[in-house]
N, C-alpha and C positions, 0 to 999 in steps of 0.2 A: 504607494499606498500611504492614507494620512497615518498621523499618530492614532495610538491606542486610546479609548476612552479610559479615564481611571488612574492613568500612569500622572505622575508628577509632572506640569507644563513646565520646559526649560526656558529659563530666563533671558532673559536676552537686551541692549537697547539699542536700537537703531535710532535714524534720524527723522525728522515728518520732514515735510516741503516745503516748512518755511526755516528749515536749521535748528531747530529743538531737540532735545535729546526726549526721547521717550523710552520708559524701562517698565518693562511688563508689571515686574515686582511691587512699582508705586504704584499699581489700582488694587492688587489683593488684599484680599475682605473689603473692598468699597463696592466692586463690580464685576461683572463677567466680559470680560473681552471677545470680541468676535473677531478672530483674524481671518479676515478675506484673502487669500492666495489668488493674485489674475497674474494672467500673461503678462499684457501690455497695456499700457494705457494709451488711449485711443481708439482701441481696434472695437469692430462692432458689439461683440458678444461681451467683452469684458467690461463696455461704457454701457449697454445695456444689463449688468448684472449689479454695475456699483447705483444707476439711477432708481434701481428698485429699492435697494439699499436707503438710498435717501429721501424717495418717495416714502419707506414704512417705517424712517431713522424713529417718530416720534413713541412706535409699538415697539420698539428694541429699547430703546431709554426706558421706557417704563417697567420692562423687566427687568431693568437694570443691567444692559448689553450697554457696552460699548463698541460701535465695529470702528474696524480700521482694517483700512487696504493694504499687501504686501506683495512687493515687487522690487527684480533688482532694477529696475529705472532710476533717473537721477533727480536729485529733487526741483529742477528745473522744468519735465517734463511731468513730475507730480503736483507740480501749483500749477503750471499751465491746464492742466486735466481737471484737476479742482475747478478751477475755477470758471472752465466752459461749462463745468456741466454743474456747477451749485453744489459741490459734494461740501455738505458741512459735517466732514468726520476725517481724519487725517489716514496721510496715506505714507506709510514708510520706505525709508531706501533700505533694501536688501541689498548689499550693490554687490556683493560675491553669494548670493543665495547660500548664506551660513543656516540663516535661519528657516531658510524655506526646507533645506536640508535638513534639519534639526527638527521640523515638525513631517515630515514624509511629505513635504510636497513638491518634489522635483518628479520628473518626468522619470520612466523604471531607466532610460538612459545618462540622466543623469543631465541634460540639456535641456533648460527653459522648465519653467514653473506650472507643475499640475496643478489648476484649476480646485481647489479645495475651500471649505468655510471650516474650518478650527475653534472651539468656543474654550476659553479658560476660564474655569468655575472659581467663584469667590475663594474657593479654600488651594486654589494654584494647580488643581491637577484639569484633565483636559476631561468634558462635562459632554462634548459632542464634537466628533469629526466624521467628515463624509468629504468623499471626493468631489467634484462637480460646482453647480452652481444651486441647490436645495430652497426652495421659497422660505421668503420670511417665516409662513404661517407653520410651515411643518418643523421648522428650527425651533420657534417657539414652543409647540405640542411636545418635543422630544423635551425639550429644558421644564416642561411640569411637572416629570418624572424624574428630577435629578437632584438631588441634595447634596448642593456644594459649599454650605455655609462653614466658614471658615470655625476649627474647633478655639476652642477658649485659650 
């Protein structure tokens, strides 16, 4: 089951695909981060979930999301996935699912990655979690209701 709404998001950096260290912490208060939890890259359901993603990336920027994908894959088979399918949004190596773990989204056995979208609200704590693959549009609607602006 994902994390809690509400509760503090744990920090964490991973690497994107092209070797970059990426750390949750250096967007807070600039942005809401969308952590996308897939299985694999490649596989149908999951290239289908990130091409929506990119298809509606320019409605997510303007609420000031930023998504990014999370999987323990390695960053070889994440630039490769990139860049078949145009994903202009980076996709990080989990590569011992610390952090998939650290956000509730491993599978209730503990092998391979639940299927989850994650949001981290401007002020660091977690603004919307659901299991699954949720449409842009209802992600948004839930985020109109949320005030996570970072306090003074």
């Amino acid at each position: 089951m994902p994390i809690e709404v509400g509760v503090d998001a744990p920090d964490f950096m991973l690497k994107t695909s092209t070797g970059e260290d990426f750390r949750l912490s250096d967007l807070q208060g600039m942005l809401r981060v969308m952590l996308i939890f897939y299985p694999k890259d490649f596989t149908a359901v999951c290239t289908d979930q990130l091409i929506q993603i990119r298809k509606n990336l320019k409605h997510l920027r303007k609420a000031g999301i930023e998504p990014v994908g999370v999987n323990p894959g390695d960053a070889e088979s994440h630039e490769r996935f990139r860049k078949a399918h145009g994903l202009n949004f980076e996709l990080l190596v989990d590569e011992n699912a610390e952090v998939a773990r650290a956000y509730g989204a491993l599978k209730p056995d503990g092998e391979g990655i639940l299927r989850s979208v994650i949001i981290v609200g401007k002020n660091g704590k977690i603004a919307y979690s659901k299991e699954g693959k949720p449409p842009w549009q209802l992600v948004l609607n839930a985020l109109r209701q949320v005030s996570d602006e970072p306090r003074p």
